[in-house]
N, C-alpha and C positions, 0 to 999 in steps of 0.2 A: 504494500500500500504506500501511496507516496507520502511525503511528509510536506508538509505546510510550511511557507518560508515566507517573508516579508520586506520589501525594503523603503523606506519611509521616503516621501515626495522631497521634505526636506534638506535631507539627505543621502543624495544618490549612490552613494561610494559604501553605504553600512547597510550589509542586509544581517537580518535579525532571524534564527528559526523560531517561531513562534510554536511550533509541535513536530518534535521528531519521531521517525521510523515508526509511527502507527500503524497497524496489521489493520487486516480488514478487519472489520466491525469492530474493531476497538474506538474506544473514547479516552479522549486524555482530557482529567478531572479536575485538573489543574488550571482555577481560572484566573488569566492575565489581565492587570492593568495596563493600561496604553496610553498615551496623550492622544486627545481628540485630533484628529487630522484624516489627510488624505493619504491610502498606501497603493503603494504597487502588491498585489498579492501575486505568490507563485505557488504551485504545486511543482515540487519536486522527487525525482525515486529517492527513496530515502538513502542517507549514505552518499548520492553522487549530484553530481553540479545539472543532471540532465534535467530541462524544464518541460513539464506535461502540458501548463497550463500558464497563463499571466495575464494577469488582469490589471489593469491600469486605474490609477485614480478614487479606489472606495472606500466611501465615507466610513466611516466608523468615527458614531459619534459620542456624546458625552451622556451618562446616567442611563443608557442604553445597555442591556444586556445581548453581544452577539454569540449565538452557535454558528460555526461553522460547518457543512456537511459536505465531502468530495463523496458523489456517487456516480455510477455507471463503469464503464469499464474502457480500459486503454485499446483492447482488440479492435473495436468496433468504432474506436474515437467519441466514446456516448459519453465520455468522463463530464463532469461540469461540477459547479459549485454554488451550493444552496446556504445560506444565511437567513436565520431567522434572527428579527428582534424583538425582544421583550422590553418595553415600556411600562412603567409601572401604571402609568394616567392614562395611554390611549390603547392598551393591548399590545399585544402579541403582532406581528408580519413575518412572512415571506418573500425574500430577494433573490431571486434566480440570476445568476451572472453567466453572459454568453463567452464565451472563449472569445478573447484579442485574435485579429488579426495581424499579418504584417507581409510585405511586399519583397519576393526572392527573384532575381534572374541570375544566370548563369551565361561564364564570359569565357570560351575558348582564349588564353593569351601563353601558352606553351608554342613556344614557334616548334619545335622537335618533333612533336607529338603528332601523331595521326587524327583522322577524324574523330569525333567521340562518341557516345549514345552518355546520358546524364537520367541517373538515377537518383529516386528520392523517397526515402522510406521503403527501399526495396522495390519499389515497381517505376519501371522505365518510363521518362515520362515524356506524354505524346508531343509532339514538335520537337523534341530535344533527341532525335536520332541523326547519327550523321552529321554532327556539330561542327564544319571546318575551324580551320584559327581565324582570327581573328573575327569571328562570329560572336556576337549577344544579342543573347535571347529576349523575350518580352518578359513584364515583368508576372510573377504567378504572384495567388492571394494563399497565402498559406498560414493555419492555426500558429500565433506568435508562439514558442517552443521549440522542445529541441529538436531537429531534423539530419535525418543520417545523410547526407551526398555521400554518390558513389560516382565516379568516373571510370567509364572503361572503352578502350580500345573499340570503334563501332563493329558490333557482332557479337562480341564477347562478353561473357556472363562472369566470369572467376577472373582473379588477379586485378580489380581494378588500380589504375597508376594513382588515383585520389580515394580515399574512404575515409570521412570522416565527418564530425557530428558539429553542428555551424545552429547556435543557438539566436532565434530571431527577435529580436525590439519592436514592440507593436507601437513604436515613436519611430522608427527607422524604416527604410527602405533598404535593402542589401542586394550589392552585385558581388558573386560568390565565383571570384576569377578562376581559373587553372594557371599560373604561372609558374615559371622555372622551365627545367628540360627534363624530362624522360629518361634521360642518356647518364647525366649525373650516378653517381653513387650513392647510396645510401648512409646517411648522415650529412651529405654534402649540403651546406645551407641553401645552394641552387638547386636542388634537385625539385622536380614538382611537386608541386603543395595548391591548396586552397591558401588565395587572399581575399578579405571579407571588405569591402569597400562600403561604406554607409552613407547614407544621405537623409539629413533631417527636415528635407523639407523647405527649407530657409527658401524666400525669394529676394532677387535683387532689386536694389534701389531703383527708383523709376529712371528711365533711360541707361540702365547698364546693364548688363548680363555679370554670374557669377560662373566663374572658371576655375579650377584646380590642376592638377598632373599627378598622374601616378605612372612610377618606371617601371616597370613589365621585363625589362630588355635583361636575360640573365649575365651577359660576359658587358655588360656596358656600365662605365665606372658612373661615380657621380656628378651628375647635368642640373644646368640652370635651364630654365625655358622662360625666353623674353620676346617681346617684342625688337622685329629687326630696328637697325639703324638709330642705337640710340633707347630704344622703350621703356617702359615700363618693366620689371620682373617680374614673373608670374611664377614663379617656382624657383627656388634654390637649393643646392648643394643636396638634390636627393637621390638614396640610391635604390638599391635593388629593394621592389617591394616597400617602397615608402610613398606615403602618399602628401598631398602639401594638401595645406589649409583651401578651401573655399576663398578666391577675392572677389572685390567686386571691379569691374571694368567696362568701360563705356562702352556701350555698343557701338560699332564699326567693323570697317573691315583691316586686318591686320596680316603683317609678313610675320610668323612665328619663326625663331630660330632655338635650336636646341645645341649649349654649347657646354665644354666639360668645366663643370665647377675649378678645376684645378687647371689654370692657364687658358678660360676660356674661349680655345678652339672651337668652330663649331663642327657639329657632327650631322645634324640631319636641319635644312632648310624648309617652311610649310610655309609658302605665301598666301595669299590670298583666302584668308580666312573670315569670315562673319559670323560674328557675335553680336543677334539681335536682341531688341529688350524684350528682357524677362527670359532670358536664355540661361541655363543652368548646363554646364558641361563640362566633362572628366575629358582631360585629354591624356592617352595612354601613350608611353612608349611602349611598341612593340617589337618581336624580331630580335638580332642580331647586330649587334656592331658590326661584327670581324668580319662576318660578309656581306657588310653593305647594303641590309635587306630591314635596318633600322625605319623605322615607321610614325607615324602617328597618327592614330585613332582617335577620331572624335566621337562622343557618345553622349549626347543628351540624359539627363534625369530624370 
């Protein structure tokens, strides 16, 4: 049975278990005082970080007695969470809470790597077969929680080059990349991995678009990405699997250059670029330096 986990609106950085490793039909008798406020509530397997459930923003107020009740079951995804309050003056209710959602796509960026098929909670999921690189996907609505990705070779069922479990922010949107190389060795910090990329949503100031970079490129050192002749910086000194802050930048059209942090050479040239207003966009390095097959990916929010 999962256990019941809490983290205070307040306070984002402190989660609290409020009931551990409860079996089914147990009760824990043990009743807590709280400060009135707003929580993030989680259902978790008890023991492990993995999230069943997360619920955003509920009240739990003052002089108020709450139960809380996880029923249904995880097979069938019927799990939810029932809170009754007892009021001394106006009675007794019933609060049914709907499972959070949150927003997942998935980003071919392994230049090595063959086509892919992209798995999710075990079953292959429709549109995402045969995934070339530099491919992303649209975005899926999926239960905020923990969620298994599996990446494999397209065709193939066993061995995938990605498996691993990428828990979702029902305040977040997540592009759930494939970077690295295939070919690497095992421990090698390049070797392919899931990178979890987020987006909260923010929009830019009137008349500008909001821009960021993330480098993708596994043998490419660390790069600035500015505007030519002079511009603005819109990223600095980032490397493998780093991503830069959200700025904000006027809409227009711009020559983008990508040049090495160390001695500012530049390495890959992107002219004529537009950045409308209200435009929110990740630009990725892609590819290879050493053979000249370095890239940039623009990809809307």
């Amino acid at each position: 049975m999962p256990a019941l986990v809490r983290r205070t609106s307040t306070s984002p950085c402190r989660t609290v278990a409020f009931f551990d490793n409860l079996a089914f039909g147990a009760a824990d008798e043990n009743w807590l005082k709280v400060p009135t406020e707003l929580y993030d509530l989680q259902v978790r397997l008890a023991g492990e970080s993995n999230v069943v459930l997360w619920f955003v923003d509920v009240p739990l107020a003052s002089n108020i007695i709450h139960t809380v009740y996880a029923v249904g079951t995880l097979d069938d995804e019927s799990i939810q969470i029932l809170m009754t309050l007892d009021d001394r003056i106006a009675g007794g209710t019933t609060m049914e809470f709907e499972p959070e959602t949150s927003k997942m796509r998935v980003a071919h960026l392994s230049p090595d790597a063959p086509n892919v098929d992209v798995w999710i909670d075990g079953a292959l999921v429709p549109g995402l077969a045969n995934v070339p690189f530099e491919a992303v996907g649209e975005y899926l609505e999926l239960v905020a929680a923990t969620h298994r990705i599996q990446i494999f070779a397209t065709g193939e069922t066993v061995d995938p080059v990605i498996d691993t479990g990428i828990t979702l922010d029902p305040r977040l949107d997540h592009t759930v990349a494939a970077t690295g190389q295939v070919m690497a060795e095992v421990g090698n910090p390049r070797r392919i991995a899931a990178t979890v990329i987020t987006y909260d949503g923010r929009t830019p100031d009137i008349g500008e678009a909001l821009v960021r970079f993330v480098h993708t490129s596994p043998d490419a050192p660390a790069v600035d990405v500015r505007v030519a002749n002079g511009g603005p910086t819109l990223s600095s000194d980032k490397s493998f699997r780093q991503i830069s802050d959200l700025i904000n930048l006027t809409a227009d059209t711009y020559d983008l250059e990508v040049v090495l942090t160390d001695g500012g050479a530049p390495v890959l040239s992107v002219p004529g670029v537009t950045f409308g207003p209200t435009d929110v966009v990740t630009i990725y390095a892609t590819g290879f330096a050493g053979d000249a097959s370095l890239n940039a990916l623009l990809v809307a929010e």
